[in-house]
C-alpha positions in Angstrom: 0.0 0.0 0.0 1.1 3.9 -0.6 0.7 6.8 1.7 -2.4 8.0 0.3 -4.1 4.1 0.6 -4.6 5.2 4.1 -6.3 8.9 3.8 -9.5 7.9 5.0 -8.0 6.5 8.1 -5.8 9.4 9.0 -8.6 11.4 10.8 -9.3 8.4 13.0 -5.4 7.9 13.3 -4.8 11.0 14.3 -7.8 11.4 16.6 -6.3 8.2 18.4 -3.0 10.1 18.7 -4.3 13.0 20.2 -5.7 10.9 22.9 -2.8 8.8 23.6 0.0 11.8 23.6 -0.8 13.9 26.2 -1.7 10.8 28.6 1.9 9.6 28.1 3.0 13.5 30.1 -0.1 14.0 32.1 -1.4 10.3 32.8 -4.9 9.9 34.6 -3.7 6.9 36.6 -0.7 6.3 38.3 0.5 3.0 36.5 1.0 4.8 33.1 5.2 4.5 32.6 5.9 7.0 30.1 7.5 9.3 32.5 9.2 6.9 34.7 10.8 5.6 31.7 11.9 8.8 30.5 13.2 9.7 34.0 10.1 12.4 33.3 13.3 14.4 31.4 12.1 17.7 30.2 13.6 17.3 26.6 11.2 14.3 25.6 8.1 16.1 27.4 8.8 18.9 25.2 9.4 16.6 22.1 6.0 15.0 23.0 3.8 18.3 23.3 5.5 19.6 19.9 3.9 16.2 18.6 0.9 17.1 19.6 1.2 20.5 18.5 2.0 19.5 15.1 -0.9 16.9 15.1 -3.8 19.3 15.9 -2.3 21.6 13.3 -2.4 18.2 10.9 -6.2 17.3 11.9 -7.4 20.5 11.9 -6.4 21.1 8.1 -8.4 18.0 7.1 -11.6 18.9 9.5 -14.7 17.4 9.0 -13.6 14.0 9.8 
C-alpha cells in the first residue's frame, strides 16, 4: 500500500493520537510508565507536546472527519 491508501484513516489515526499523547505527560492513573521511563526528562516532554502541536495543526487542516 502507498501513503495516500490510508487517507480515510488518518482522521481516525490522528484522533487516536491525540488521545494517547498527552496521557503519556499528564497520565490519569498512576500506573501509566511514560514518565518513569523517561526519568520524566524535560527534553522528551517537550518533544511529546510539539507532537501534539504539530498533530492538531495536521487534523485541523483536514476537518470534518
Amino acid at each position: 500500500m502507498v501513503p495516500v491508501d490510508y487517507l480515510e484513516k488518518l482522521p481516525n489515526l490522528l484522533d487516536r493520537l491525540l488521545e494517547i499523547l498527552p496521557a503519556m505527560i499528564d497520565p490519569a492513573r498512576e500506573d501509566w510508565g511514560f514518565l518513569d521511563m523517561c526519568g520524566a526528562d524535560p527534553a522528551t516532554i517537550a518533544s511529546v507536546r510539539d507532537q501534539i502541536a504539530t498533530i492538531e495543526t495536521r487534523r485541523a487542516a483536514i476537518r470534518p472527519g
